[in-house]
GUSE-278595 format. One record per residue: y, x, z of N, C-alpha, C in turn; residue number from 0; residue in three letters. Coordinates in nm, 3 decimals, padded with zeros to 5 digits. Example, Ala and Ser with C-alpha at 12.3 -4.5 7.8 and 13.67 -1.06 7.14 Angstrom:
! GUSE-278595
n.v/n.u/n.w/ca.v/ca.u/ca.w/c.v/c.u/c.w/seq/type
-00.569/01.319/00.780/-00.450/01.230/00.780/-00.330/01.320/00.780/0/ala
-00.225/01.285/00.708/-00.106/01.367/00.714/00.003/01.290/00.787/1/ser
//
This chain:
! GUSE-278595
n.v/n.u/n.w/ca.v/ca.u/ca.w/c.v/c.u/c.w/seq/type
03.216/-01.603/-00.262/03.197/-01.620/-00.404/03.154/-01.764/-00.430/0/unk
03.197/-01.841/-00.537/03.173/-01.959/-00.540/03.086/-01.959/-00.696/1/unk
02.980/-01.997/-00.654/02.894/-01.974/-00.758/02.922/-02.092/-00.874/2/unk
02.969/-02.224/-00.850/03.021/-02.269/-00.977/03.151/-02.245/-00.997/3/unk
03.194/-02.194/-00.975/03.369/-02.193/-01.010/03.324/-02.042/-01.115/4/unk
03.239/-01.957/-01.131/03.176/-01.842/-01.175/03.091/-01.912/-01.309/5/unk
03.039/-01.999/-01.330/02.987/-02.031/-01.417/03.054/-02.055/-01.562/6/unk
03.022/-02.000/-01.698/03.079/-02.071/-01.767/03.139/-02.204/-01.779/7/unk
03.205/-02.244/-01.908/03.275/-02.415/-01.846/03.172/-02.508/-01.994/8/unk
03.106/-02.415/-02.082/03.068/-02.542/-02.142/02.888/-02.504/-02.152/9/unk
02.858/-02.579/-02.231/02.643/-02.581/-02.203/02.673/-02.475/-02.277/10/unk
02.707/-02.446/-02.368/02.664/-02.335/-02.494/02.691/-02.170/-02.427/11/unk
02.799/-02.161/-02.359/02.840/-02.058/-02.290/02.766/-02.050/-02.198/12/unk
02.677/-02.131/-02.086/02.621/-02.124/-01.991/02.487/-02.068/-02.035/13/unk
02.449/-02.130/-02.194/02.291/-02.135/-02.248/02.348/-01.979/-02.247/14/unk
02.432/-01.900/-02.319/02.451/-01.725/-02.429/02.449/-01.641/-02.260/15/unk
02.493/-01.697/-02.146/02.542/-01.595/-02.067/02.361/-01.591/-01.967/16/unk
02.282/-01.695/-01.953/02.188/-01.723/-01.923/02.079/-01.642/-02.020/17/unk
02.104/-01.627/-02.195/01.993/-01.543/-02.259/02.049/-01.379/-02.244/18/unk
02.189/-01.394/-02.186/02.197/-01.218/-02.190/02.134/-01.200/-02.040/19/unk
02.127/-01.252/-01.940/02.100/-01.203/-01.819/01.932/-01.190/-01.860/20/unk
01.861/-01.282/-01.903/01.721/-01.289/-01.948/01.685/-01.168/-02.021/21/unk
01.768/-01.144/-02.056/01.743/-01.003/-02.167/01.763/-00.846/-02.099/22/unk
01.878/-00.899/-02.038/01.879/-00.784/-01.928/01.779/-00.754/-01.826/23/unk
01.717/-00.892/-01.750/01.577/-00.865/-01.656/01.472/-00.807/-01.733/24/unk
01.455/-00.890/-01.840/01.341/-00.846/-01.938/01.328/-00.705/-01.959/25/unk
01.438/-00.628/-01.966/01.421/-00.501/-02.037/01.384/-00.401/-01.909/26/unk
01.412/-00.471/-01.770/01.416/-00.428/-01.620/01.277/-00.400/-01.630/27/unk
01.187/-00.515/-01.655/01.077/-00.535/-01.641/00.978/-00.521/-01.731/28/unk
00.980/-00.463/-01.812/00.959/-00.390/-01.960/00.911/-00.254/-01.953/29/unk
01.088/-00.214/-01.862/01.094/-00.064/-01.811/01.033/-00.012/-01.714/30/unk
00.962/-00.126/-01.636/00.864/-00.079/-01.516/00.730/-00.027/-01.508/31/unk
00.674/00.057/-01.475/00.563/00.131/-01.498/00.447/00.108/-01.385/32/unk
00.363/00.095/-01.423/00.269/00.069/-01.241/00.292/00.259/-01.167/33/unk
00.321/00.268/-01.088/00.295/00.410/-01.024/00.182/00.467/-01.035/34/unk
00.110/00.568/-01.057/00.000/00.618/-01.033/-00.022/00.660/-00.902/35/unk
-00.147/00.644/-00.846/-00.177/00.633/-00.740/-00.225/00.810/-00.713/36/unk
-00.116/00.824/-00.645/-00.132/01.012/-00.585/-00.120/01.015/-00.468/37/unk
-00.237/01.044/-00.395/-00.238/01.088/-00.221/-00.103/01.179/-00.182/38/unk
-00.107/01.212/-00.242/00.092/01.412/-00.271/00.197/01.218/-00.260/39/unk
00.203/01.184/-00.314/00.324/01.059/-00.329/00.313/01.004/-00.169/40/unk
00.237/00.959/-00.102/00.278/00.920/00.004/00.264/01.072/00.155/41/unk
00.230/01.173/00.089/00.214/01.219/00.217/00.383/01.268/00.282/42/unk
00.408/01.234/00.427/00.498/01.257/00.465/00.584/01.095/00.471/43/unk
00.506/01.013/00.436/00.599/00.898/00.404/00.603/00.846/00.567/44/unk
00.511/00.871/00.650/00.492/00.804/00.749/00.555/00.843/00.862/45/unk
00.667/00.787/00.941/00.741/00.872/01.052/00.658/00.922/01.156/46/unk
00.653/01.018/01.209/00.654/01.120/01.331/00.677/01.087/01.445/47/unk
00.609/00.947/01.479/00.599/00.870/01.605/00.488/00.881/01.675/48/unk
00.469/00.810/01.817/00.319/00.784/01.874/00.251/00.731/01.765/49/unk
00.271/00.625/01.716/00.162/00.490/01.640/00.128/00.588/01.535/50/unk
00.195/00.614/01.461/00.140/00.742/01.375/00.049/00.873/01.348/51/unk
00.092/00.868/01.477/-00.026/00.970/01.555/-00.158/00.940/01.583/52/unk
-00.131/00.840/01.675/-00.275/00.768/01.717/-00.330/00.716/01.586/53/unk
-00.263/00.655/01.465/-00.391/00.660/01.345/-00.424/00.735/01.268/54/unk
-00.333/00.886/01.304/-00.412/00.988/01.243/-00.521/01.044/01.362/55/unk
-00.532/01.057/01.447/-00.661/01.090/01.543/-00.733/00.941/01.509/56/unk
-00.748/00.881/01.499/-00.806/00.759/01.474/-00.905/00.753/01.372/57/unk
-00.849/00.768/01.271/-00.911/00.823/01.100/-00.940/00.951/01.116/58/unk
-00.878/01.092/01.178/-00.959/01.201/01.198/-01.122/01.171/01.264/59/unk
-01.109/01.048/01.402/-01.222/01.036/01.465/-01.345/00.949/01.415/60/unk
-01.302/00.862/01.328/-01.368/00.826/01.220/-01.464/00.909/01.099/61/unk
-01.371/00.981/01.069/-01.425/01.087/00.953/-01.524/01.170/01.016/62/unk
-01.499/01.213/01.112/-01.564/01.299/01.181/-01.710/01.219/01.217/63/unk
-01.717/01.089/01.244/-01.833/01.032/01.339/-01.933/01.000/01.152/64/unk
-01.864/00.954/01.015/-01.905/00.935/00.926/-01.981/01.055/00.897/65/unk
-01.845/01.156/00.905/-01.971/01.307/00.872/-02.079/01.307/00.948/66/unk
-02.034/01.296/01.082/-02.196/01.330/01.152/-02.308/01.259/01.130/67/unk
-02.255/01.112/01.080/-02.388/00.999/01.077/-02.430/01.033/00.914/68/unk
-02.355/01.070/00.841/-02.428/01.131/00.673/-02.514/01.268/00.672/69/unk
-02.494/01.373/00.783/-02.550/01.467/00.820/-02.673/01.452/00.897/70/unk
-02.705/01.358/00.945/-02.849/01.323/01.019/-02.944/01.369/00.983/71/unk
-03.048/01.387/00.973/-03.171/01.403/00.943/-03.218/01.214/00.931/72/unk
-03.313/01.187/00.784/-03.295/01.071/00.763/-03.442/01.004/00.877/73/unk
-03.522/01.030/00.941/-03.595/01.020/01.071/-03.499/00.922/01.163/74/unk
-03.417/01.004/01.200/-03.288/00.973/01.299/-03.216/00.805/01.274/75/unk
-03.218/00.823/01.115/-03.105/00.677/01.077/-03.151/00.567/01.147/76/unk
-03.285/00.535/01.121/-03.314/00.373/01.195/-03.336/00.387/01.346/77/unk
-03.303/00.527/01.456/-03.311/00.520/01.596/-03.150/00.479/01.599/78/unk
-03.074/00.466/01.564/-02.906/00.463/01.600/-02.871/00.305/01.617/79/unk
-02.794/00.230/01.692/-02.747/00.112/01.702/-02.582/00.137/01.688/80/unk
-02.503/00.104/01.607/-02.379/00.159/01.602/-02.348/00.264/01.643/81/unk
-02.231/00.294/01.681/-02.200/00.441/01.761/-02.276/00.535/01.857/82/unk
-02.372/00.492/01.891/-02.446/00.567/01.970/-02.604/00.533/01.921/83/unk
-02.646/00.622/02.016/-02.866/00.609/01.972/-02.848/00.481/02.087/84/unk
-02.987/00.455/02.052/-03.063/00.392/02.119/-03.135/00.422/02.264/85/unk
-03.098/00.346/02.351/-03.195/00.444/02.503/-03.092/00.612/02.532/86/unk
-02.944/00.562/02.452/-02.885/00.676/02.576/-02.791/00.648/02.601/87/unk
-02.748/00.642/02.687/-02.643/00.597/02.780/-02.477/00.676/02.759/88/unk
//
């Protein structure tokens, strides 16, 4: 495709064919909506591989260590150093 041999041949034709394409994006982009953000919209989006896997046990093992550290008894909170207590091996 030869993109000037495609172009109108005078300014005025180039300016009318240039405000219809403008008008045409415009209305593209007019017509666009932000998505609403629904957990249901992406589930399943993610293929059925290893890597996929491993960051769902990943975020399961996460959730799980959050629950347990929100479930504490609040005594407990300042003995913990990250993932584990303090003085156990």
């Amino acid at each position: 495709m030869n993109y000037i041999a495609d172009l109108p041949q005078t300014l005025e034709e180039r300016v009318e064919e240039l405000d219809r394409k403008v008008a045409v994006l415009s209305a593209r982009v007019l017509d666009l909506r932000p998505r609403r953000k629904d957990w249901r919209l992406t589930v399943g989006s993610v293929t059925d591989d290893g890597m996929a896997r491993e960051a769902e046990r990943l975020g399961r093992e996460y959730r799980q260590e959050q629950a347990r550290q929100n479930s504490r008894p609040l005594a407990s909170i300042g003995k913990t150093c990250g993932r584990s207590r303090v003085g156990r091996q």
